[in-house]
C-alpha positions as CSV (number, residue, x, y, z in Angstrom):
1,X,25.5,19.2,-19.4
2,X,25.8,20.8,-16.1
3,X,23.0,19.5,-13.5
4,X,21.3,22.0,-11.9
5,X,20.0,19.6,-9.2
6,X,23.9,19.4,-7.7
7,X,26.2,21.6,-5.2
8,X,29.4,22.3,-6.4
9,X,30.4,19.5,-3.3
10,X,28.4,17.2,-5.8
11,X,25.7,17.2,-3.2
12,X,22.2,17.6,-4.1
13,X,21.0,21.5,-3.5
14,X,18.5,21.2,-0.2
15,X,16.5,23.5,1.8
16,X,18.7,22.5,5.2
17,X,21.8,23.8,3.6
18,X,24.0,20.2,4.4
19,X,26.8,20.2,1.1
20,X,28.2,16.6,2.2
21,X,26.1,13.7,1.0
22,X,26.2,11.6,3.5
23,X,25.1,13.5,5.9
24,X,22.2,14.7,3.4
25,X,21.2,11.1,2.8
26,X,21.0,10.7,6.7
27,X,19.0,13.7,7.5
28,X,16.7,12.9,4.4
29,X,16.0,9.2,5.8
30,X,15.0,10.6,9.1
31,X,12.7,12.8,7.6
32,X,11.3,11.0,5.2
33,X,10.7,7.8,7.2
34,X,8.1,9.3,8.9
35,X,6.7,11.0,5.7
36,X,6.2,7.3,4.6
37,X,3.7,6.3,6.9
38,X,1.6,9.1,7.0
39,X,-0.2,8.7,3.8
40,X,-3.9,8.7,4.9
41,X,-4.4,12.4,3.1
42,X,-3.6,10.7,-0.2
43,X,-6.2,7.3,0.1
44,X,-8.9,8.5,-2.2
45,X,-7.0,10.0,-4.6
46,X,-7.1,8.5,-8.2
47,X,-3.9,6.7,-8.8
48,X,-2.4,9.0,-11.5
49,X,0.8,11.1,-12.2
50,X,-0.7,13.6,-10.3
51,X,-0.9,10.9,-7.3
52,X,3.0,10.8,-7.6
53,X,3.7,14.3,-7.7
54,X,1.7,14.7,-4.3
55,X,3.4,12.1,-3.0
56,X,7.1,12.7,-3.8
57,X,6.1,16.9,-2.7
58,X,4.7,15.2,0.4
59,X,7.7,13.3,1.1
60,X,10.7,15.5,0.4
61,X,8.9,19.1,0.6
62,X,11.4,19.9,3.9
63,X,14.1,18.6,1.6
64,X,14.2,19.9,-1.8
65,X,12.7,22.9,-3.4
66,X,12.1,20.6,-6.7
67,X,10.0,17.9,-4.8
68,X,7.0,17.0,-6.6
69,X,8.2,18.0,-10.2
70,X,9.5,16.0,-13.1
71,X,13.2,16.0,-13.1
72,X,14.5,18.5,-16.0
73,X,17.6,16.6,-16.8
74,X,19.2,12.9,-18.1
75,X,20.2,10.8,-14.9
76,X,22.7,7.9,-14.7
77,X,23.4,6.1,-12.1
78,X,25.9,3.4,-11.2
79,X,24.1,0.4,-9.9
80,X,25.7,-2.1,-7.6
81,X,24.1,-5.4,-9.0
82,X,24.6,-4.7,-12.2
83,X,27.5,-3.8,-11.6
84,X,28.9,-0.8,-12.5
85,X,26.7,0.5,-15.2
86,X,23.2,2.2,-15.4
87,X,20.5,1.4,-16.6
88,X,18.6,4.0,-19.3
89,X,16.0,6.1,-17.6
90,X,13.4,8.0,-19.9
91,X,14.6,11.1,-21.1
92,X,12.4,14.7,-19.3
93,X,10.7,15.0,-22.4
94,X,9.0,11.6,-22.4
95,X,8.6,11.1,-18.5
96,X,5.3,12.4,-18.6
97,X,4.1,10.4,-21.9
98,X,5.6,7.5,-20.8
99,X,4.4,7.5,-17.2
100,X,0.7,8.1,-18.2
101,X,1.0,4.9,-20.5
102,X,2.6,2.8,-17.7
103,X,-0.3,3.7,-15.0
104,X,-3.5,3.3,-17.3
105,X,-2.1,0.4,-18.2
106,X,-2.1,0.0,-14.3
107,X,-5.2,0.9,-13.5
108,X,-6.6,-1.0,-16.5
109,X,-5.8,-5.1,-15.0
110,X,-7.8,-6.9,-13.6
111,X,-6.7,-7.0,-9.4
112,X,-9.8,-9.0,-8.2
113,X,-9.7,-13.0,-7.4
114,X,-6.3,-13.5,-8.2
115,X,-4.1,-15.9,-5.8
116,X,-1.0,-14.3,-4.2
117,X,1.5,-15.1,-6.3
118,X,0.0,-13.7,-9.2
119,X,-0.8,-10.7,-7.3
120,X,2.6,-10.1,-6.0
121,X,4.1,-10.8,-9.9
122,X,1.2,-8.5,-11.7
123,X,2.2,-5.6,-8.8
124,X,6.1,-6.3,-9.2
125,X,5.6,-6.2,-12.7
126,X,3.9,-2.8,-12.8
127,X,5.7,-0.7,-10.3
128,X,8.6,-1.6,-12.4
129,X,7.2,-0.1,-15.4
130,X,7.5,3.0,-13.4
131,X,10.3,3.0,-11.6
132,X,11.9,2.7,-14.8
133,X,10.9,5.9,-15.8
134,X,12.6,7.6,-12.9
135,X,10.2,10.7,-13.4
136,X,12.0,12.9,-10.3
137,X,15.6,13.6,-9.9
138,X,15.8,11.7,-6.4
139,X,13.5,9.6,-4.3
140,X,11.5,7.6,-7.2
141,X,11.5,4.2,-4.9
142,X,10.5,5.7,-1.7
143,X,7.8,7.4,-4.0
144,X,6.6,4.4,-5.9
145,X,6.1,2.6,-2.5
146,X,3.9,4.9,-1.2
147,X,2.0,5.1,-4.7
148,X,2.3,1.0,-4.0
149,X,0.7,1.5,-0.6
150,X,-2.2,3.4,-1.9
151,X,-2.7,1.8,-4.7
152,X,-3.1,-1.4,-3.1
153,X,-5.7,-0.4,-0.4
154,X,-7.5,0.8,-3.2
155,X,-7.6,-2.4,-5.3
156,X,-8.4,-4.3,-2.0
157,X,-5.5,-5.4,-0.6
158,X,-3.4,-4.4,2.3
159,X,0.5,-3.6,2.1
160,X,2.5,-4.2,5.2
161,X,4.3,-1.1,4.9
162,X,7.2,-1.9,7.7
163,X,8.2,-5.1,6.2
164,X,8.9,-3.3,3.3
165,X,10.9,0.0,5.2
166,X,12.9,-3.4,6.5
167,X,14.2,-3.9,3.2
168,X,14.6,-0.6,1.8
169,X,18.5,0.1,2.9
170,X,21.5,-2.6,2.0
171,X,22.6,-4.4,4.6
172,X,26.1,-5.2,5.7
173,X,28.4,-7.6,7.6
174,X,30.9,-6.8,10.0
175,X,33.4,-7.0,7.2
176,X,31.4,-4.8,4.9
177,X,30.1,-7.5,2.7
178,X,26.7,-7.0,1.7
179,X,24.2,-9.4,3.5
180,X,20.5,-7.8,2.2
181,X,20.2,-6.3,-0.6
182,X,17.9,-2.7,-0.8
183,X,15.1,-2.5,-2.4
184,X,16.1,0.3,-4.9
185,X,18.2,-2.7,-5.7
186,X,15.7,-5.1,-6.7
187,X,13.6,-2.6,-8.5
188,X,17.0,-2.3,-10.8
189,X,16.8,-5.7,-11.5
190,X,12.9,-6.1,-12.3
191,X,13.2,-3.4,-14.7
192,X,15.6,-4.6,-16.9
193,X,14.8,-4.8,-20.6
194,X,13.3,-7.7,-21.9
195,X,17.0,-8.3,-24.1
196,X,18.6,-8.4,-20.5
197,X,16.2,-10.9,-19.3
198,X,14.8,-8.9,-16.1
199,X,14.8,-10.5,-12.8
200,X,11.5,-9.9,-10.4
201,X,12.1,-12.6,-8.3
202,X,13.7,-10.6,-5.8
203,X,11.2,-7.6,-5.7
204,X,8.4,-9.6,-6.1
205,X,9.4,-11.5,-2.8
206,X,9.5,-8.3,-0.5
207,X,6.0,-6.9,-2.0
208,X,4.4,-10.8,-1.9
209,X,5.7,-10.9,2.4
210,X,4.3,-7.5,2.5
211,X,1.0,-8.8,0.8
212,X,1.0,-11.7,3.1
213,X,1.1,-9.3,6.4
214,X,-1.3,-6.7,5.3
215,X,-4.1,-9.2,4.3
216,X,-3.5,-11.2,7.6
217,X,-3.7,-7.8,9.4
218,X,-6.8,-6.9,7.2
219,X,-8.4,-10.2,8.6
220,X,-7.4,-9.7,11.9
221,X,-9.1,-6.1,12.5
222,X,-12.1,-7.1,10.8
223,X,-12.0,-10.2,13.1
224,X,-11.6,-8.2,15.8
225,X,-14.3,-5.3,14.9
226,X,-17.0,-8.2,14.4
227,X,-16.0,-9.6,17.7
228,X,-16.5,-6.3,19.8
229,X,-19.5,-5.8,17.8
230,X,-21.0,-8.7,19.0
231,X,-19.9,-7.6,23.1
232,X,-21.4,-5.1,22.7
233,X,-24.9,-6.3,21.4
């Protein structure tokens, strides 16, 4: 099946006209980077499919004509840690279905009182529910971290959203060896089937430091706020 998504170059089709990939995957880090922290538009939305949609179209808008719609087509991708092979993404006809399922079930725990490490395993858990679906063509981690980042200020606690940007590309030694691991990565890992005996250790690591950093920066402002509040009287 021919995919409509991809250049003849084997590029994906963009709106800046670039037909080598490289230099498309450069130009759409630089732009999306700062799509990733500016996110404030989308903080009282209900966390939702539709909540995806706005965010991947918010992210990749100056990109790709298709950003913010399902992808149409099957995917596979090789995957490094695995190594070699793909996992199974849901097929277009069941993203929607199955990504509905995976966020009420979401939205239905219970997020309150919990300690840290079962916060960070309950979130790991669930974002890789839906990054398993794989509901766009390109850009489902970059999107599911940003859904992440909402959610979680919705539910009461802060991400640190640059500790996690730290991890998002690998890594590499001088000799080309890979010394970190990206985040796409570790989300292949966590959403393993059950058969294949998944692996969040790794994933739920990055989003536990990020937890760690957002609740001591949560503290910290509201230290702070109470402080000039009381110069003030």
């Amino acid at each position: 099946m021919k995919d409509p998504y991809i250049l003849e170059s084997g590029t994906l089709k963009n709106k800046l006209g670039i037909t080598n990939e490289e230099e498309l995957k450069k130009a759409e880090k630089d732009i999306a980077f700062t799509k990733l922290i500016d996110i404030d538009e989308f903080s009282k939305n209900e966390c939702n499919g539709d909540l995806l949609k706005k965010i991947h179209s918010h992210i990749f808008e100056d990109i790709y004509d298709w950003a913010g719609e399902y992808r149409t087509v099957p995917i596979y991708k090789e995957e490094v840690v695995l190594p070699g092979l793909s996992l199974e993404y849901e097929q277009p006809n069941k993203i929607e279905e199955k990504l509905n399922k995976a966020l009420q079930e979401m939205n239905s725990l219970d997020w309150n009182n919990k300690k840290i490490d079962e916060l960070s395993l309950q979130l790991t858990k669930s974002l890789a529910k839906i990054w398993r679906i794989h509901p766009f063509r390109d850009g489902n981690t970059r999107t599911v971290l940003t859904f992440a980042n909402i959610f979680s200020k919705i539910k009461g606690f802060n991400l640190d959203m640059s500790s996690i940007l730290d991890n998002l590309s690998r890594k590499y030694d001088e000799n080309g060896r890979i010394i970190q691991y990206s985040v796409r990565d570790k989300f292949v890992l966590a959403a393993l089937d059950e058969k294949d005996y998944p692996e969040y250790e790794h994933l739920r690591q990055v989003l536990k430091k990020s937890m760690e950093i957002g609740i001591k920066n949560q503290i910290d402002s509201l230290q702070n706020m109470i402080s000039t509040g009381g110069e003030e009287r």
